[in-house]
C-alpha positions in Angstrom: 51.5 188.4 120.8 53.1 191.9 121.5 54.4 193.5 118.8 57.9 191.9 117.9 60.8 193.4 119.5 64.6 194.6 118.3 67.4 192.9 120.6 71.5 193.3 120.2 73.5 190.3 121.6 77.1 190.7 123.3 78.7 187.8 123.1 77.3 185.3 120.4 81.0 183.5 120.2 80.7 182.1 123.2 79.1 179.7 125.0 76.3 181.4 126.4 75.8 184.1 123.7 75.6 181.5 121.0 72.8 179.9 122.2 71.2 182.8 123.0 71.7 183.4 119.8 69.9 180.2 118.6 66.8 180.8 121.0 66.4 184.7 119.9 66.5 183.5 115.9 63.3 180.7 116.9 61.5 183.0 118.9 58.7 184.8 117.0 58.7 187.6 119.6 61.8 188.7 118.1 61.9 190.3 114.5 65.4 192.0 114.7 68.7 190.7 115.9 71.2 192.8 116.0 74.5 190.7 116.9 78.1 192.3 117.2 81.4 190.3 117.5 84.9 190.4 117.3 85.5 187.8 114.5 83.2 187.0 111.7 80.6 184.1 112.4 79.6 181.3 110.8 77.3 182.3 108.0 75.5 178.6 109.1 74.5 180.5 112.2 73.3 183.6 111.0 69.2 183.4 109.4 67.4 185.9 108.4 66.3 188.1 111.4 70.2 188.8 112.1 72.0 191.6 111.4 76.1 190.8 112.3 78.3 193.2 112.3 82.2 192.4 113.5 83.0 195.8 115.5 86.4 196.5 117.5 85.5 196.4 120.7 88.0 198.9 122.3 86.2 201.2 120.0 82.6 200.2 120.7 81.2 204.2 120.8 82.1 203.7 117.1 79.2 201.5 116.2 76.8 204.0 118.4 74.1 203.5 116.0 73.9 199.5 116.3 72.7 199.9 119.8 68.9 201.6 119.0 67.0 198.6 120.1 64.3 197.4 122.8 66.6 195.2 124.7 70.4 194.4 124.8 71.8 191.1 126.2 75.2 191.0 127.1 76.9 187.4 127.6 81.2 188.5 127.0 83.3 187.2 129.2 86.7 185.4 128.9 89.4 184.1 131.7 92.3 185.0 132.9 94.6 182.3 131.0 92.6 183.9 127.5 93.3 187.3 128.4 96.7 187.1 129.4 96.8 189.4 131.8 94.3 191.9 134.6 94.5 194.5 132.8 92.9 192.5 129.6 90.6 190.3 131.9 89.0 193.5 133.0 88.6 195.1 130.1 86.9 192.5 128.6 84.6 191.8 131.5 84.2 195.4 133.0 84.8 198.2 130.4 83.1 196.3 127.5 79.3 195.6 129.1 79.8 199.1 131.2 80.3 200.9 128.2 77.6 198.6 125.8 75.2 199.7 128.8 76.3 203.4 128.5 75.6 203.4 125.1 72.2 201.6 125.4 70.8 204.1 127.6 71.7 206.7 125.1 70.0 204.8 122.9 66.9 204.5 125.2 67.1 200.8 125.8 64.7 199.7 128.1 66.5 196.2 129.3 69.6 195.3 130.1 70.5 191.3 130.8 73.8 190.3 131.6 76.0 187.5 132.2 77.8 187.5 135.3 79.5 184.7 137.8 78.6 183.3 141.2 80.3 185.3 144.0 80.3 188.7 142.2 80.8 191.4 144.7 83.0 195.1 144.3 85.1 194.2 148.1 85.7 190.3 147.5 89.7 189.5 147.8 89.1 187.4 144.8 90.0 189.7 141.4 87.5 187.3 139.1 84.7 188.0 141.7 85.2 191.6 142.2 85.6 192.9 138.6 82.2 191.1 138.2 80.9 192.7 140.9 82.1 195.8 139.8 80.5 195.4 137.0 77.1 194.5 138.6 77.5 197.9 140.5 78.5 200.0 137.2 75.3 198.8 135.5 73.0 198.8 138.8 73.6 202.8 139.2 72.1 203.4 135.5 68.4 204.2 135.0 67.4 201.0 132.5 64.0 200.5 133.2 64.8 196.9 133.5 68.0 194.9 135.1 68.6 191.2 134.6 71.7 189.7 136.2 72.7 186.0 136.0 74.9 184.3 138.4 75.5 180.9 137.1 78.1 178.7 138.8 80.2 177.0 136.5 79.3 176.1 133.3 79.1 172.8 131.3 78.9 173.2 127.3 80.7 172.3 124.6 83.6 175.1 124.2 86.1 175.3 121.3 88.3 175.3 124.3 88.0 173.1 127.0 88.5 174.8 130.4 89.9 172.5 133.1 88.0 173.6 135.8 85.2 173.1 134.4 86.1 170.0 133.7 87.0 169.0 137.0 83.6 170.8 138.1 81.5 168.4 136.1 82.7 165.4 137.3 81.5 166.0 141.4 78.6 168.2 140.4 76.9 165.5 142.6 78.4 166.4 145.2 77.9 170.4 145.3 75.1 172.0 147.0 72.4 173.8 144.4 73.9 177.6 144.1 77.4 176.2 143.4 76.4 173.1 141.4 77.8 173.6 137.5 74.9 174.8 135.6 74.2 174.0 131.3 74.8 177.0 129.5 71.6 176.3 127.1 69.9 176.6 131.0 71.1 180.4 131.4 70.7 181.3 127.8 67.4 180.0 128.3 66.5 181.6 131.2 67.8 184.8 129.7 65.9 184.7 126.7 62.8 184.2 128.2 63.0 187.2 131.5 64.1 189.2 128.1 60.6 188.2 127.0 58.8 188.8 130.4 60.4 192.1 130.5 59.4 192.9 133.9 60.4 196.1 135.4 63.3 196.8 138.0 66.5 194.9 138.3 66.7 190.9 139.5 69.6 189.0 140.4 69.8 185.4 139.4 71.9 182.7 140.9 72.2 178.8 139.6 68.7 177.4 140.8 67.0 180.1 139.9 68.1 180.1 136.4 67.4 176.5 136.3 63.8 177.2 137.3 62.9 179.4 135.0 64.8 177.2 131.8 62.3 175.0 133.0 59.3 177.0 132.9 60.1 178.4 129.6 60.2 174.8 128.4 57.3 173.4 129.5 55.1 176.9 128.3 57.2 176.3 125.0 58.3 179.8 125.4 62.4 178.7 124.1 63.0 175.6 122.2 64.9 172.9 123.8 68.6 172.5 123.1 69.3 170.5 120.1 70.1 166.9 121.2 74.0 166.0 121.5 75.5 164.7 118.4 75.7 161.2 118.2 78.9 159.1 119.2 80.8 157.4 116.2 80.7 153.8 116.4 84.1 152.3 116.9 85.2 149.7 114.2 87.2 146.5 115.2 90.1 146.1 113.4 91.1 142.5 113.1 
């Protein structure tokens, strides 16, 4: 195996980021995770190859020094009901990876993956879609050796806070054609984690199927664990 790598994780509160997070910590090609968040963690979560550091993120520059690693992997992202307003939605989505990505290349990282959505593009109508895209554009024009983008539809996880599209989303997924079809979030952390690994050169842009595919491949080659099983239901007691 190549020597072990250094890695810092965006994002490990969410839904994506947090099981990245779990995959990074069981993969022995990683001896050094550097995870930043906005609110403490639960110490449960954190083993030994971790170092967490809770960091305001409107002055990331600040914790410069965090970012000297091989790889970054970027998975923040909130809605527009959570952030209250545009101006919040697109700080959180646009100015916090651009500037994550600034710093890495001062910092000479050599890959950058990130999290983005399905439909991403700078001139859509749609304000989700193009501060995404915008963001895909920001990161495209810097010189990382490497460039992973994800594109997954919408996602199905357990969330602290249930979002009702997804919802919705999950219940016809049979119905939607592959590239819009809602997509696991342990199937995009895996993929991530594992074209982390590959660490190919140039940049890649990858949409729902694709991401399934390579969860898939990583699998079967045991290159990620699987996702822990879902927690059993409670039995129900009759009450006479």
């Amino acid at each position: 195996m190549p020597n072990p790598r250094s890695v810092l994780l965006l994002g490990a509160t969410g839904l994506i980021g947090g099981e990245c997070l779990r995959l990074l910590q069981a993969h022995d090609g990683y001896s050094r995770i550097v995870v930043l968040t906005r609110r403490p963690l639960d110490p449960a979560l954190v083993g030994p190859k971790v170092e967490h550091h809770v960091v305001n993120f409107e002055h990331l520059t600040s914790a410069s020094q965090r970012f000297g690693v091989d790889q970054i992997i970027c998975a923040l992202g909130t809605t527009m009901k959570q952030a209250g307003s545009r101006r919040a939605f697109r700080t959180v989505d646009l100015l916090y990876p651009l500037t994550a990505a600034h710093l890495g290349v001062e910092k000479r990282v050599s890959h950058f993956l990130v999290v983005s959505a399905f439909g991403a593009d700078p001139r859509s109508l749609i304000f989700y879609n193009r501060i995404k895209g915008e963001m895909e554009k920001g990161l495209a024009s810097l010189p990382f050796r490497s460039l992973t983008i994800a594109r997954p539809s919408i996602l199905v996880g357990k969330r602290e806070q249930r979002r009702t599209g997804e919802v919705i989303a999950a219940g016809i997924s049979f119905l939607a054609p592959p590239r819009i079809r809602p997509i696991e979030a342990s199937d995009v952390a895996a993929a991530l984690v594992h074209q982390a690994w590959l660490d190919e050169p140039g940049s890649r842009v990858l949409e729902s199927p694709e991401l399934r595919h390579i969860a898939v491949v990583a699998r079967s080659a045991n290159a990620v664990p699987h996702p822990p099983p879902p927690l059993a239901a409670t039995p129900r007691t009759s009450v006479a």
